[in-house]
C-alpha positions as CSV (number, residue, x, y, z in Angstrom):
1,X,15.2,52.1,4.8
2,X,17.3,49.1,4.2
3,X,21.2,50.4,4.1
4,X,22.8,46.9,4.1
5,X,25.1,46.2,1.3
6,X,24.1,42.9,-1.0
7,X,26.8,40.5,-1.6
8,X,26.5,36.7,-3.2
9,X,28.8,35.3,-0.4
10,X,29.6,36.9,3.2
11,X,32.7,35.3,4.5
12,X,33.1,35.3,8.0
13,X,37.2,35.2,9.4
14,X,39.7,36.6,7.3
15,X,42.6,33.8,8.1
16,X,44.0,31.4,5.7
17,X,41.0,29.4,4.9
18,X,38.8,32.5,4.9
19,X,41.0,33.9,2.2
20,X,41.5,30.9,0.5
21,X,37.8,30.8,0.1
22,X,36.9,34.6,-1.0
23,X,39.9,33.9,-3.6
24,X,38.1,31.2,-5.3
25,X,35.2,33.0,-5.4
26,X,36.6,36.4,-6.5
27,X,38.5,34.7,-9.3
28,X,34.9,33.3,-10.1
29,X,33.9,36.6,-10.1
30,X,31.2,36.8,-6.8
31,X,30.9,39.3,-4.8
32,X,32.9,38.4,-1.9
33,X,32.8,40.3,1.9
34,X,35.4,39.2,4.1
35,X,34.6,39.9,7.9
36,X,37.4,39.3,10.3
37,X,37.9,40.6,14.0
38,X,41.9,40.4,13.5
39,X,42.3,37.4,15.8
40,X,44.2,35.0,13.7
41,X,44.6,31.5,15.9
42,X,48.8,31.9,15.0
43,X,48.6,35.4,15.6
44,X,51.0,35.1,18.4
45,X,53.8,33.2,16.5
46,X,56.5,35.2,14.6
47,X,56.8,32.6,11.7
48,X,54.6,29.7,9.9
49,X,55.9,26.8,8.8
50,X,54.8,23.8,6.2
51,X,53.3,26.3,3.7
52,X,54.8,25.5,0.1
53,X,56.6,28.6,-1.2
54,X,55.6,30.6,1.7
55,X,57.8,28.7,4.2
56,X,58.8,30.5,7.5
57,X,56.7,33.6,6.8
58,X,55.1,35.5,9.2
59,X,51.5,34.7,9.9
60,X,51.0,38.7,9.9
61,X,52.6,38.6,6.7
62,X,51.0,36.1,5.0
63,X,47.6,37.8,5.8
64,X,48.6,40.4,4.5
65,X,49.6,39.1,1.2
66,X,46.6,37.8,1.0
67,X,44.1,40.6,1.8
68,X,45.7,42.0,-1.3
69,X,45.8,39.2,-3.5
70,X,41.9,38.8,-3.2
71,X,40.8,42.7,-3.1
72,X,42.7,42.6,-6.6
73,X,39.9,40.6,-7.6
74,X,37.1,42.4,-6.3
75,X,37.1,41.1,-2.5
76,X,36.2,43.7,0.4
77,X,37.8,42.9,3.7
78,X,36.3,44.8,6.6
79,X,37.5,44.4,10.1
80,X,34.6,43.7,12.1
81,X,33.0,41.0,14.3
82,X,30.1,38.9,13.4
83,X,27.6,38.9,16.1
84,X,24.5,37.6,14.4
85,X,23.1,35.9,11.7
86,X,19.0,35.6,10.4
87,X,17.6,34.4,7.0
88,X,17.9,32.1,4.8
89,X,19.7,30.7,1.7
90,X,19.7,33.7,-0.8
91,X,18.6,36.0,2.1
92,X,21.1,36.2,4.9
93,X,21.5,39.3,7.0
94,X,24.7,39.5,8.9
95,X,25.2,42.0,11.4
96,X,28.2,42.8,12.8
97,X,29.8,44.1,16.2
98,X,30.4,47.5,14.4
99,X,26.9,48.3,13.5
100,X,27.0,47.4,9.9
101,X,24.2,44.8,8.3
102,X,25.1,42.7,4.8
103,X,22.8,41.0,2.7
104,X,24.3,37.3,1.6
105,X,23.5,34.7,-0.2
106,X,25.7,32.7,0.9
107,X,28.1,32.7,4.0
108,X,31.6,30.6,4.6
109,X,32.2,30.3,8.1
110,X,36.2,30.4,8.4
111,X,36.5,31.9,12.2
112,X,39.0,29.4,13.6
113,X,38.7,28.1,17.0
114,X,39.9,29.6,20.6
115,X,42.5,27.5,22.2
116,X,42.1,26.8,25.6
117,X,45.2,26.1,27.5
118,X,46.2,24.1,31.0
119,X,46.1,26.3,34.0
120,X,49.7,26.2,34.8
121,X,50.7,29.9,35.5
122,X,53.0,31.6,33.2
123,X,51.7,29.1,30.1
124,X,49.1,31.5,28.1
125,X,52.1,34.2,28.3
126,X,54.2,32.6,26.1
127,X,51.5,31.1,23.7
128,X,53.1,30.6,20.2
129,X,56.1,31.9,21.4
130,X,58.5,28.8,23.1
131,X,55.1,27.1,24.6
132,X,53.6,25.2,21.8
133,X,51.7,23.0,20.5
134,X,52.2,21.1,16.6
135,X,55.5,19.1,15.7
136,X,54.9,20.0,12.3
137,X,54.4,24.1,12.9
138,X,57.2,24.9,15.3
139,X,59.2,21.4,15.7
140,X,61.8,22.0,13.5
141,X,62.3,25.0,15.2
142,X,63.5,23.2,18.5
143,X,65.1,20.6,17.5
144,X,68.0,19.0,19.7
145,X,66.8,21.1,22.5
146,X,65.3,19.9,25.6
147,X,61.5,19.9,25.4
148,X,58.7,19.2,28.3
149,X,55.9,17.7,27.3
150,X,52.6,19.2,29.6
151,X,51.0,15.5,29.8
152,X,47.4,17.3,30.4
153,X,45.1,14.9,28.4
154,X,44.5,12.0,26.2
155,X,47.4,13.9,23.3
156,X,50.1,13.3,25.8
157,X,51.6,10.5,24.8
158,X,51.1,11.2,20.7
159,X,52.7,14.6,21.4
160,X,55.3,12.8,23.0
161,X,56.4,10.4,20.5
162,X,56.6,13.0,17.5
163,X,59.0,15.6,19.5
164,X,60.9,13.4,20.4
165,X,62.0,12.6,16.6
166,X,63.1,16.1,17.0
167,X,65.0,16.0,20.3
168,X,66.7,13.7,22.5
169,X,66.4,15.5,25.5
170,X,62.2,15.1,26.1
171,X,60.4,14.8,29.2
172,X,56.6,14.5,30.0
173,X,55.6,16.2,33.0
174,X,52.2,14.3,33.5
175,X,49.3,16.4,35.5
176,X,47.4,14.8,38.6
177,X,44.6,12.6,37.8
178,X,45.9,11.9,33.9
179,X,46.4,8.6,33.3
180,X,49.2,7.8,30.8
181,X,48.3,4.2,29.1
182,X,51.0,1.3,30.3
183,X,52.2,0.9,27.0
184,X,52.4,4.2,26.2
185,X,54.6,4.7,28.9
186,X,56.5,1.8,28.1
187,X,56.7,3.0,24.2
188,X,58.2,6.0,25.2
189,X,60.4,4.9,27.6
190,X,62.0,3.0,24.9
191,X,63.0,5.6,22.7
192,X,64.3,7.7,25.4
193,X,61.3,10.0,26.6
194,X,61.3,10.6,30.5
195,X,58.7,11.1,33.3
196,X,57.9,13.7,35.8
197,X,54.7,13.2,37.3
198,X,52.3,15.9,39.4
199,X,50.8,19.1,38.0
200,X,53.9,21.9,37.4
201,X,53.2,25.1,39.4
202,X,54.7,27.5,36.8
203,X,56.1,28.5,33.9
204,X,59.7,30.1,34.9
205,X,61.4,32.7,33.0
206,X,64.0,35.4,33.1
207,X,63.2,38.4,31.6
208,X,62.1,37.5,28.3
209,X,63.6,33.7,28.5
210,X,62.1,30.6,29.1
211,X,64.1,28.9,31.7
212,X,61.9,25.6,32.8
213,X,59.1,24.8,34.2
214,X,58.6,24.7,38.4
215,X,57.7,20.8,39.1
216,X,55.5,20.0,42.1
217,X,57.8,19.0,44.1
218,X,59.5,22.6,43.8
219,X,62.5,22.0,41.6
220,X,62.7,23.6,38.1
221,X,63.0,21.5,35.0
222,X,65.3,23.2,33.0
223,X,63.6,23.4,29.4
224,X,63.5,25.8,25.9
225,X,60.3,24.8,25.0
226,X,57.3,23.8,26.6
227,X,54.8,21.4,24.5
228,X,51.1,21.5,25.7
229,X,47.8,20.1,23.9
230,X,45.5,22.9,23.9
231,X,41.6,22.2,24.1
232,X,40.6,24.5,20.8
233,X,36.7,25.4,20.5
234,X,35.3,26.6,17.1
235,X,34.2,30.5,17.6
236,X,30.8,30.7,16.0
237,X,28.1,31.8,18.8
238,X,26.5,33.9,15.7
239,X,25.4,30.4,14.4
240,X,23.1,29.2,17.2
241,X,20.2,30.8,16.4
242,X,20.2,29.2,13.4
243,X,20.1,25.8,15.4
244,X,23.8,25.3,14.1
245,X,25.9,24.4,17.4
246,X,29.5,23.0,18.2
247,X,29.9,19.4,17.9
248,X,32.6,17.1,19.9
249,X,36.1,16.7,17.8
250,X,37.3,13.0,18.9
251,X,40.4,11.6,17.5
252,X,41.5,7.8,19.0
253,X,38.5,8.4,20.7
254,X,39.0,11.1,22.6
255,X,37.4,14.5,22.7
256,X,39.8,17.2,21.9
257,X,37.2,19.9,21.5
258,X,34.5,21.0,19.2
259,X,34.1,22.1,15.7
260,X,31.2,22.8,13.0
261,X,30.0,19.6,11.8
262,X,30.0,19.5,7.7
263,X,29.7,17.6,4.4
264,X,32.3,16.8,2.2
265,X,31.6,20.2,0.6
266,X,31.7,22.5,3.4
267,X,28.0,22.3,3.5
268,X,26.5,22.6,7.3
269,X,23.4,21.5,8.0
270,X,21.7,24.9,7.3
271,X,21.1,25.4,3.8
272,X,23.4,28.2,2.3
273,X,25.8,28.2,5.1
274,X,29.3,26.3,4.9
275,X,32.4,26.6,7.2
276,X,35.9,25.5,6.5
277,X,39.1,24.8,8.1
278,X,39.9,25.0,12.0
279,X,36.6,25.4,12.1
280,X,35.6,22.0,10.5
281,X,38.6,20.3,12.1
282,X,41.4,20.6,14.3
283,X,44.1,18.5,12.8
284,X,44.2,20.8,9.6
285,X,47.6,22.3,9.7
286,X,47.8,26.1,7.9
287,X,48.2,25.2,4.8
288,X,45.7,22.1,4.7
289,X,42.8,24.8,6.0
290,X,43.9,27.5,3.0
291,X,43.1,24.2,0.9
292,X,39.7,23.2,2.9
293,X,38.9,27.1,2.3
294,X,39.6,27.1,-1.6
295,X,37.8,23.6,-1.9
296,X,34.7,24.8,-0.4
297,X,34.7,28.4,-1.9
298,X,34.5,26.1,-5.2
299,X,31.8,24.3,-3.6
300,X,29.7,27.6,-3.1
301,X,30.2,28.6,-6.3
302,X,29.2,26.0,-8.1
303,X,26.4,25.7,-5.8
304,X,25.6,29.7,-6.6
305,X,26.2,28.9,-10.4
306,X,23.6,25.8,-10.4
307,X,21.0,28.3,-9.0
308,X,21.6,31.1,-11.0
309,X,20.6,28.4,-13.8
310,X,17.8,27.2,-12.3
311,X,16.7,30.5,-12.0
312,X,17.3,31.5,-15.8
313,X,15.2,28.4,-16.5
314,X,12.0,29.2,-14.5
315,X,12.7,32.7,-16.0
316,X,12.8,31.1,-19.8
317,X,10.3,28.8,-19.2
318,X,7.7,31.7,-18.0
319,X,8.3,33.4,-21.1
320,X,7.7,30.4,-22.8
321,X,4.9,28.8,-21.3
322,X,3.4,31.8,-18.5
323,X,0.6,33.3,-19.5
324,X,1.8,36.8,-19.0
325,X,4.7,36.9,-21.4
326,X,2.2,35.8,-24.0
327,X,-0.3,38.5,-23.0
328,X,2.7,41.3,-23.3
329,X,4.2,39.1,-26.8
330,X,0.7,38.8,-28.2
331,X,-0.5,42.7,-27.5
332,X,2.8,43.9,-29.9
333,X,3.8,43.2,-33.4
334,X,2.1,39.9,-35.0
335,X,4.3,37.5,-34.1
336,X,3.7,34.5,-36.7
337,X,2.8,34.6,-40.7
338,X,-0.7,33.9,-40.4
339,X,-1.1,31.1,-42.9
340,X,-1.7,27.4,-41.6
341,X,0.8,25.0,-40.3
342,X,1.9,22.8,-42.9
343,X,1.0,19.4,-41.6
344,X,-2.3,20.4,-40.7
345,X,-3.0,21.5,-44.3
346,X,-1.3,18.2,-45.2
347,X,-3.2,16.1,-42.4
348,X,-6.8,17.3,-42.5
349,X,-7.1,18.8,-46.1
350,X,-8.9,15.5,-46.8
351,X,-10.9,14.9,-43.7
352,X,-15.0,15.6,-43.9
353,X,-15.7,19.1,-41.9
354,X,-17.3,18.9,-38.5
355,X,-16.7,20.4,-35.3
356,X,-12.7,21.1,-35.0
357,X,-10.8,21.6,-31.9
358,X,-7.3,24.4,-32.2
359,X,-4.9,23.9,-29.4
360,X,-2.8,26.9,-28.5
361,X,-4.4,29.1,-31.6
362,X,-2.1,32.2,-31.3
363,X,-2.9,34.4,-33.9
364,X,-5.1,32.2,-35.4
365,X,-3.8,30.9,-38.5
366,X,-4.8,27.4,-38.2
367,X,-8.6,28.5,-37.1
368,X,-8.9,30.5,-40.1
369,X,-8.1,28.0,-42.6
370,X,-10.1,25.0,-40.8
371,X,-12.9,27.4,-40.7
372,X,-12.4,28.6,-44.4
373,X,-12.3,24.6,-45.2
374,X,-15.9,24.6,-43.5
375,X,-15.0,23.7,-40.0
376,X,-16.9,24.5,-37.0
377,X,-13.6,26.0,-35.1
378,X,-12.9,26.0,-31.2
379,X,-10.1,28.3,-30.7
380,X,-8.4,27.5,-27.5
381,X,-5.5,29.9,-25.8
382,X,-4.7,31.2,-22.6
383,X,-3.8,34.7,-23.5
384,X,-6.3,37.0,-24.2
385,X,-4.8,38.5,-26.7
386,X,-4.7,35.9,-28.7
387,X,-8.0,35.2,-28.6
388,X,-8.6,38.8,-29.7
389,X,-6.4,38.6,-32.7
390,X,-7.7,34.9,-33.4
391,X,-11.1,36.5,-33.5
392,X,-10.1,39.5,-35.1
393,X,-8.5,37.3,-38.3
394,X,-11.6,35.2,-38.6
395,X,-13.7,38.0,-38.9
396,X,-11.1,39.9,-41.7
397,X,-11.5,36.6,-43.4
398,X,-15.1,36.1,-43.4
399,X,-15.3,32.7,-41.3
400,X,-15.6,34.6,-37.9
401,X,-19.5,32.8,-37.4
402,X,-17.7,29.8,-37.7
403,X,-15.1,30.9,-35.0
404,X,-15.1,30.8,-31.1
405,X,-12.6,31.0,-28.5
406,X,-12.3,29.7,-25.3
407,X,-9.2,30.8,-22.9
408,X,-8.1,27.8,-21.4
409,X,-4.5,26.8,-20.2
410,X,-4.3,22.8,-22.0
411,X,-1.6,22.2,-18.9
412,X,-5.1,22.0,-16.6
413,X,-7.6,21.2,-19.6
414,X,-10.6,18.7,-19.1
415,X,-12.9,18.1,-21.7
416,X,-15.4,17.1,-19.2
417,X,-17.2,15.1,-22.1
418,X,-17.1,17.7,-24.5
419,X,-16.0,16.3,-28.1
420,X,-14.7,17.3,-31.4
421,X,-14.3,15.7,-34.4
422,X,-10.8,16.6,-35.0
423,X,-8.6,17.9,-31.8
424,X,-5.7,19.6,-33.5
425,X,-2.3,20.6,-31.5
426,X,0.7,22.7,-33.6
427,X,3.8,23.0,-31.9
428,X,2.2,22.8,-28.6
429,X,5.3,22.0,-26.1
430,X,5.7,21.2,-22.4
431,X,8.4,21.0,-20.1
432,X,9.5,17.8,-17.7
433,X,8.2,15.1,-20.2
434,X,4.6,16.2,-19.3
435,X,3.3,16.0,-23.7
436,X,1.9,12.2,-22.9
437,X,-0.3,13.6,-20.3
438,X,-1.5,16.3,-22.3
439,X,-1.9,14.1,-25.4
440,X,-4.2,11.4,-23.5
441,X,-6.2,14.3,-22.3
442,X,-6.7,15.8,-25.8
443,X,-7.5,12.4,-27.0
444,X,-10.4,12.1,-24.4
445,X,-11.9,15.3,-26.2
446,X,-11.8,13.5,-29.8
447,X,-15.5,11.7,-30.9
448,X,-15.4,8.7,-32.0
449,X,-14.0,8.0,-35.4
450,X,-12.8,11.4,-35.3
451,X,-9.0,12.2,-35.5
452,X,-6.4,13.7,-33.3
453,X,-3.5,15.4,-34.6
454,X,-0.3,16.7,-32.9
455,X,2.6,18.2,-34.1
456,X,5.5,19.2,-32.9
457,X,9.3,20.0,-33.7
458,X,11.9,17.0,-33.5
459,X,14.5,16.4,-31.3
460,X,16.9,16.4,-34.7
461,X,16.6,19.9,-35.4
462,X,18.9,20.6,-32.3
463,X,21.6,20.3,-34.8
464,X,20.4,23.0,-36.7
465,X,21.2,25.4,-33.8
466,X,17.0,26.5,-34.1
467,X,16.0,24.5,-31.0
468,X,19.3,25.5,-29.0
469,X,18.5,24.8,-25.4
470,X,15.0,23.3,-26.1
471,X,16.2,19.8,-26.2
472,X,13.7,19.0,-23.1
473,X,10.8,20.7,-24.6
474,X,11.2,18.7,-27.8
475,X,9.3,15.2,-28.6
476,X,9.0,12.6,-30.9
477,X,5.9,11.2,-32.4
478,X,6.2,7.4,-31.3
479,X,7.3,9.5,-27.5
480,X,3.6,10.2,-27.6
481,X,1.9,6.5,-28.1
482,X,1.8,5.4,-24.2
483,X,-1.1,8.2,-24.4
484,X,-3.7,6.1,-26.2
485,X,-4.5,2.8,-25.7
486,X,-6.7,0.3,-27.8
487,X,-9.4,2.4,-28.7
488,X,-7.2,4.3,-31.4
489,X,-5.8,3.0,-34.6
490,X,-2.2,5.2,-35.3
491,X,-2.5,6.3,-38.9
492,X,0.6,8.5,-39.0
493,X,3.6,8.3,-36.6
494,X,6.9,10.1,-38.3
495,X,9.6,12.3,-38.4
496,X,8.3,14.7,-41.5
497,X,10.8,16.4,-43.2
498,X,10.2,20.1,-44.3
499,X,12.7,23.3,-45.2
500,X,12.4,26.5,-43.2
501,X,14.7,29.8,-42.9
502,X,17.3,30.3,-40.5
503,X,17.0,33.4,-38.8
504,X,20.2,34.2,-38.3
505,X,21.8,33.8,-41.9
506,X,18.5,33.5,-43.9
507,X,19.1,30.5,-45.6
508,X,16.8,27.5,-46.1
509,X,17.4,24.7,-44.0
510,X,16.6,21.2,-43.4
511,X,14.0,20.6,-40.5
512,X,11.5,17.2,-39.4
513,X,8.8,17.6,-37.4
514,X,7.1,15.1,-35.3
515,X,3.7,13.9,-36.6
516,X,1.1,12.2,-34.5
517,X,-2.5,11.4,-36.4
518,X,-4.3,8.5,-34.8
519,X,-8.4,7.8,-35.3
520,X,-10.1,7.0,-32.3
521,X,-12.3,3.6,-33.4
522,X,-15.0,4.1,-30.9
């Protein structure tokens, strides 16, 4: 047996733009999972910064706020690791560290990145601590202090230039074999930044203080924060087997690690699976990936909605125009009155009997009454138990010799040179514009000088509220014309006004219905 819990959206990382996401779609009211191995990337830090209305909380805190903020709206957050992924969109299976398998139909990847720091001894220690890494996280935090710069890649100079707004006292300590550009050097130089070149051999502390940093040549740079461009890759190894992998994250060219590649919308390049913030890109600051997170978590929900639609469509349009839900509608209660459409009363009460043609004959009221006129009636329908009850009616009124049904689905009907002398179609409807094929078919079934009639409800009685959400399905009769050509002279081509009851208040109402009769000349 299958055990794994169904959810419409598997979040995977349970940090700020994780969160962010499941809150959106909790509020939207999905069912949300949040998986997170409890490794936020600021985990380390005892405060986060350039969060409106949250400033200088801790990141542990924060979390926490928000774990309850979305399970107050349905959100489950289980703390677990992701360690693979199979399926498709609206058929995910995520399995998880723990043992534990959830259904999704859609997952957020939020799971960060992994920062990867110089090998300078002593440095990982004091990660998010007094070694850092973002002016705009932690530099306010040190200002006027003296500040070393770990000149370890193609960030050293930028890192450089925006600490030392913060402080006057800032020196770059550039590792062997990085090249600092001349006018970088020159840049700095000129707003006060010093030099120290040749890989430091240590972070030095005492106790639980920073005191410097141990230069190559053996001295010790006294310093109370150490500034170092980490090398952050996205953590997503359950996505490979889907053929999503890490791309390159360049900024001024350079290559300052790898993220999940994505749309505008969050979208990867696997249908059904998104990612958002660190994940997506490394320059997003805490509170810019809680926005990326909420933006896409919109995205998937809109994108859930739009199928959820689609899907009531092909759901309404089988009951409409499947062949089962007629068989199940047609083997109840009678479903229509039983007497004859009124334009084909009005249409053919004065044509000369011959062989007649009934599209769609439901129950069977239009056969009966062409057949009690003296018609030779062809009953078409694709349910059988239409036919049976189109049969059964002729019989009850006397005509039945004159009576025979065919099932036949019109969507597929070729006359095959098989002619009537009057092809008749009430309220026949089809999706996606596809009445002028139809039509041009049924006219190649009409003999010549004989008459084809359709009918159908107008596009105006969607202000009545009848037709609500029909609008697509509805036609008008000069719509139809591309579907004959100059063999056919157009007798009637109108909008036909009648009265009929509205169901829900029982009153009589104004209606038109579109009315088609054309005489094929030869």
């Amino acid at each position: 047996m299958d055990d794994r819990q169904e959810h419409d959206v598997v979040v995977v990382g349970g940090g700020a733009a994780g969160l962010s996401g499941a809150l959106a779609l909790g509020r939207s009211r999905r069912s949300v999972l949040v998986v997170d191995a409890g490794e936020p990337r600021n985990g380390p830090a005892d405060h986060a910064h350039n969060y409106l209305g949250r400033e200088g909380i801790s990141p542990q805190e924060l979390l926490e706020i928000g774990r309850a903020e979305v399970a107050a709206y349905g959100v489950e957050v289980v703390r677990d690791r992701v360690v693979g992924l199979s399926g498709e969109a609206g058929g995910f299976l995520v399995t998880t560290a723990g043992g534990r398998r959830f259904g999704a139909r859609r997952v957020l990847a939020t799971g960060g990145v992994v920062d990867e720091l110089p090998d300078v001894p002593g440095l990982a220690e004091r990660w998010g601590v007094d070694v850092l890494h973002c002016p705009y996280c932690h530099g306010w935090e040190v200002r006027d202090q003296p500040i070393a710069v770990l000149g370890s890649g193609p960030m050293t100079a930028h890192q450089g230039l925006l600490f030392s707004q913060l402080s006057d006292d800032v020196v770059v300590v550039v590792h062997d074999g990085v090249e600092v550009a001349d006018e970088d050097v020159e840049r700095l130089a000129a707003i006060g930044v010093r030099f120290e070149r040749g890989t430091p051999h240590e972070v030095v502390t005492d106790g639980d203080a920073l005191v410097g940093l141990r230069l190559a040549d053996g001295s010790v740079l006294e310093r109370k924060a150490i500034v170092v461009a980490s090398e952050p890759h996205v953590r997503a190894d359950y996505l490979a087997p889907l053929g999503i992998e890490p791309q390159p994250f360049e900024m001024g060219g350079a290559v300052l690690g790898s993220v999940l590649a994505v749309e505008p919308t969050g979208a990867t390049a696997v249908p059904g699976i998104f990612a958002a913030g660190n994940a997506t890109d490394l320059s997003m600051t805490l509170m810019a990936a809680a926005a990326h997170g909420n933006r896409v978590g919109a995205w998937i929900n809109a994108e859930l909605a739009a199928e959820g639609a689609a899907r009531a469509v092909e759901e309404r349009r089988a009951e409409m125009f499947e062949r089962p839900a007629w068989e199940d509608r047609y083997s109840g209660e009678q479903v229509w009155s039983g007497r004859v459409n009124p334009q084909l009363e009005a249409e053919a009460a004065t044509l000369t009997p011959g062989r007649a043609l009934d599209i769609g004959c439901g129950e069977g009221g239009d056969t009966v009454w062409l057949a009690s006129q003296g018609w030779e009636v062809t009953a078409f329908d694709f349910a059988d138990a239409a036919l049976a009850r189109t049969t059964a009616h002729a019989a009850e009124a006397g005509v039945g010799e004159r009576v025979g049904t065919r099932r036949v689905d019109v969507r597929t009907f070729d006359p095959d040179g098989e002619t009537w002398d009057l092809v008749s179609s009430q309220f026949m409807h089809l999706p996606d514009g596809r009445m002028v094929d139809l039509v041009r078919r049924l006219a190649s079934a009409v003999a010549p000088g004989g008459t084809l009639l359709v009918v159908g409800h107008h596009p105006d009685d969607m202000a009545t509220g009848l037709r609500h959400g029909h609008h697509s399905f509805l036609f008008t009769a000069d719509s139809l014309l591309p579907a004959l050509d100059e063999e056919w002279e157009v007798e009637v081509c109108e909008a036909r006004p009648r009265t009929a009851v509205h169901p829900p208040t029982g009153e009589e109402i104004a209606i038109s219905d579109a009315v088609l009769r054309a005489r094929r000349l030869r």
